[in-house]
C-alpha positions as MATLAB code, in Angstrom:
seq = 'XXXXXXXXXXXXXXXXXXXXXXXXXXXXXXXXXXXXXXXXXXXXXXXXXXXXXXXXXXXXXXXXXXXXXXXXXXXXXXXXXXXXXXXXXXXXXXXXXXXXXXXXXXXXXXXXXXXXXXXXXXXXXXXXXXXXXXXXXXXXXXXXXXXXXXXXXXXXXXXXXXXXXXXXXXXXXXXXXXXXXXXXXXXXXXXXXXXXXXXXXXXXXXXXXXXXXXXXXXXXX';
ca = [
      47.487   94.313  181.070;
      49.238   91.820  179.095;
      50.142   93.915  175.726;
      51.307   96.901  178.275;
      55.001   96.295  178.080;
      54.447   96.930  174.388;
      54.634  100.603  174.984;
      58.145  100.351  176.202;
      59.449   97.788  173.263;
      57.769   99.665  170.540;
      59.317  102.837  170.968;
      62.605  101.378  171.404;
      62.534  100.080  167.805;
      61.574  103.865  166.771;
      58.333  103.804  165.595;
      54.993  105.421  166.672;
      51.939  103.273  168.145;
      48.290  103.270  169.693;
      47.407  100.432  171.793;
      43.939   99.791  171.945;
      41.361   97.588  173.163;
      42.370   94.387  170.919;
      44.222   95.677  168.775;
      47.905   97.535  168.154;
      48.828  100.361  165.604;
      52.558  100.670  164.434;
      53.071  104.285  162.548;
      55.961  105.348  160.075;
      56.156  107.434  157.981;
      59.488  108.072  155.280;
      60.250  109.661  151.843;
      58.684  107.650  148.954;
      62.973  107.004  147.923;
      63.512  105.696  151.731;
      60.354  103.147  151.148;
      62.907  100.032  151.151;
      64.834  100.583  153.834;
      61.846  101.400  155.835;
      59.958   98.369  155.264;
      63.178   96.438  156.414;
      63.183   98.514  159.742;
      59.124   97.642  160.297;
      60.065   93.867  158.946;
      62.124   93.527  161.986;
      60.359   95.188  164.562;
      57.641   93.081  163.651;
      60.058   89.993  163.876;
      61.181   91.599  167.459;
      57.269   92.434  168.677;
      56.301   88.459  167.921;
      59.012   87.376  169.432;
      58.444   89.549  172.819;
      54.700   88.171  172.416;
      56.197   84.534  172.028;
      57.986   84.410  174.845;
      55.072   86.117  176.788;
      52.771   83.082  175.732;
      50.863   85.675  173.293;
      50.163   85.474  169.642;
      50.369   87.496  166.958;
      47.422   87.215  164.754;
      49.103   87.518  161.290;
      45.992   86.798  159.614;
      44.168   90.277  161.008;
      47.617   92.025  160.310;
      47.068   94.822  157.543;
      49.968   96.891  156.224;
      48.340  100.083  154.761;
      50.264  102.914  152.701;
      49.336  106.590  153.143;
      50.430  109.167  150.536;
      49.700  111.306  147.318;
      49.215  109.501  144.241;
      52.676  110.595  142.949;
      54.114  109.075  146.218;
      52.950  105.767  146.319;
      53.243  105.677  142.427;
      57.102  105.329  143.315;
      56.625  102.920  145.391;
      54.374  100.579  143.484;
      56.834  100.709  140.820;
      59.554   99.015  143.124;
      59.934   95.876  143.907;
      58.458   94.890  147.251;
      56.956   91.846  148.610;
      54.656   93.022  151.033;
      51.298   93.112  150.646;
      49.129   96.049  151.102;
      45.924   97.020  152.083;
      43.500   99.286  150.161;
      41.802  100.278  153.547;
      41.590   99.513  156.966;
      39.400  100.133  159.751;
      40.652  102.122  162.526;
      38.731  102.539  165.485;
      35.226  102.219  163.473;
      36.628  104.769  160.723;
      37.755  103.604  157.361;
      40.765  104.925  156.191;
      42.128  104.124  152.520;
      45.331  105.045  150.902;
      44.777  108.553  149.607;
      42.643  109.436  152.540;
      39.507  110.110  150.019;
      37.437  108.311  152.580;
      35.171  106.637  150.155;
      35.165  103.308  151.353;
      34.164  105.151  154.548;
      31.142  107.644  153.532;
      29.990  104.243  151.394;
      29.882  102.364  154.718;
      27.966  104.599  157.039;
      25.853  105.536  154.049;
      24.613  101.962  154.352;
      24.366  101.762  157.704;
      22.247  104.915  158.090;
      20.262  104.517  155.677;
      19.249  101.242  157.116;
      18.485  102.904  160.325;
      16.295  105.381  158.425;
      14.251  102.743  157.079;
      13.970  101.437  160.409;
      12.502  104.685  162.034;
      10.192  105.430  158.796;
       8.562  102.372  159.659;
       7.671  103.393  163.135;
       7.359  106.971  162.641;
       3.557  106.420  162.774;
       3.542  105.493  166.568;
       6.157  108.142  167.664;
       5.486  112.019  168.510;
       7.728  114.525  166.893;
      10.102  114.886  169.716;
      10.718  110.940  170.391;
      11.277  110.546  166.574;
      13.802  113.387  166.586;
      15.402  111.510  169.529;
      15.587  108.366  168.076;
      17.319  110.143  164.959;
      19.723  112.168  166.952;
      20.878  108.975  168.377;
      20.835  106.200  166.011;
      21.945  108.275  162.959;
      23.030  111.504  163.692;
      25.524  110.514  166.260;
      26.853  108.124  163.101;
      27.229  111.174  160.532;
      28.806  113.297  163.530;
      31.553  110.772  164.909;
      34.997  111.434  163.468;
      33.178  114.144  161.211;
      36.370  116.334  161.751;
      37.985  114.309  159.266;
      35.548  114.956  156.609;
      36.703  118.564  156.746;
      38.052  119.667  152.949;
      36.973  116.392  151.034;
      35.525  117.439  147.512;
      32.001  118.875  147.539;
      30.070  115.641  146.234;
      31.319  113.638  149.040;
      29.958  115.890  151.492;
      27.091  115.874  149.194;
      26.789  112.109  149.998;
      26.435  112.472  153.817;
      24.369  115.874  153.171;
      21.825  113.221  151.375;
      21.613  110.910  154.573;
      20.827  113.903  156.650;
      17.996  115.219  153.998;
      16.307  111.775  154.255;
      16.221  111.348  158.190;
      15.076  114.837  158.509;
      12.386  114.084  156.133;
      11.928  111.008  157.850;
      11.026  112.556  161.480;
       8.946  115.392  160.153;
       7.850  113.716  158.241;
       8.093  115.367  154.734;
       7.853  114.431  151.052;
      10.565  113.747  149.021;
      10.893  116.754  146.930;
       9.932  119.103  149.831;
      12.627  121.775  149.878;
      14.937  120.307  152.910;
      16.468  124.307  154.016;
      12.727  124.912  156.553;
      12.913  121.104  157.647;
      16.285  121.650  158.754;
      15.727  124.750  160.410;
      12.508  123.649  162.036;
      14.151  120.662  163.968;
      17.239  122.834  164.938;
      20.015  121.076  162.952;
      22.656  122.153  161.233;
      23.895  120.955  157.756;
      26.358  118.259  157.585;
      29.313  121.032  156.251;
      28.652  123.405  158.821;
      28.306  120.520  161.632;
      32.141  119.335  160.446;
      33.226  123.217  161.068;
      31.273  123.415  164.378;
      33.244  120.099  165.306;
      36.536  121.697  164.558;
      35.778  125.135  166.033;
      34.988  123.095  169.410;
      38.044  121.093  169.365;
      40.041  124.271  169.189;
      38.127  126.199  171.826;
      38.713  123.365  174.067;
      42.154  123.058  173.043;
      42.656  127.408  173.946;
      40.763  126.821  177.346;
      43.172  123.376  178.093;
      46.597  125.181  177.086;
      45.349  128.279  178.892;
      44.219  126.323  182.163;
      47.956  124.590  182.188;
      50.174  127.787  181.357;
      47.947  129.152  184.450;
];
């Protein structure tokens, strides 16, 4: 309720935003040889935003203020070889999703890879008490849900990255069976009904789409 009048200001100033929970997004994007002039127009729409917030009794939390850069290596190469004073970010999280400058999602795939495969170890232990289908529930819902959220983005990253979250699957699948390590993981995927981590990204897309048809077709009705 408070940061609400935000949406108005922000615009105003011509740039993009998300306002969520605790947090606010400012997007802009600009042609590596506009970087300068750019970063003057955010400089002051920050100075603007913290002055709204000032005179709304609200703060502006400069120390959980990140400034990331987006682009192709060639891209930001130019701008890395001007002179700037602002400091950027490698990565930031957005929303529980790591994004880093050249969108390679590394930092990202490393972080749930820990995560899950902490889980995993979690369930292995326990496995003995659980039947089949409460083990593949606990799975589906403590990992799966993990390599499935935001998966849409994973869509066209090089083949050993997917290869990476294809690994985290392999292990929980051998986890709820269970299975031994070297058992071939194609019939233990096929036996608990799920599909592969590349073909789950498609499926994600493909439903976004169809969703997207029935929406557009639902409105032009």
């Amino acid at each position: 309720m408070h940061t609400t009048p935000l949406s108005t200001l922000i615009p105003s100033l011509s740039l993009y935003h998300h306002l969520c929970a605790d947090d606010t997004q400012l997007f802009l994007n600009f042609h590596p040889s506009d970087f300068q002039a750019n970063i003057s127009h955010l400089q002051n729409a920050l100075t603007q935003i913290t002055s709204w917030m000032t005179s709304n009794l609200l703060s502006l939390n400069s120390s959980k203020t990140e400034f990331l850069l987006i682009g192709l290596k060639w891209q930001l190469s130019k701008i890395h070889n001007s002179s700037t004073s602002i400091d950027t970010t490698q990565s930031a999280c957005n929303l529980g999703f790591i994004f880093d400058k050249h969108l390679s999602f590394f930092d990202q795939i490393s972080a749930l890879s820990e995560s899950c495969y902490h889980h995993i170890r979690a369930v292995r232990c326990i496995r003995p008490y659980l039947d089949l289908h409460t083990a593949k529930t606990v799975a589906t819902s403590i990992v799966h849900s993990k390599l499935d959220y935001c998966n849409s983005l994973y869509y066209g990253l090089p083949k050993f990255q997917i290869n990476r979250l294809q690994h985290i699957q392999n292990a929980l699948a051998r986890t709820v069976v269970p299975a031994p390590k070297l058992q071939h993981i194609a019939p233990i995927l096929k036996s608990l009904h799920w599909l592969e981590v590349s073909e789950r990204i498609e499926y994600k897309i493909i439903s976004h789409l169809q969703n997207y048809q029935y929406h557009s077709a639902f409105v032009s009705i």
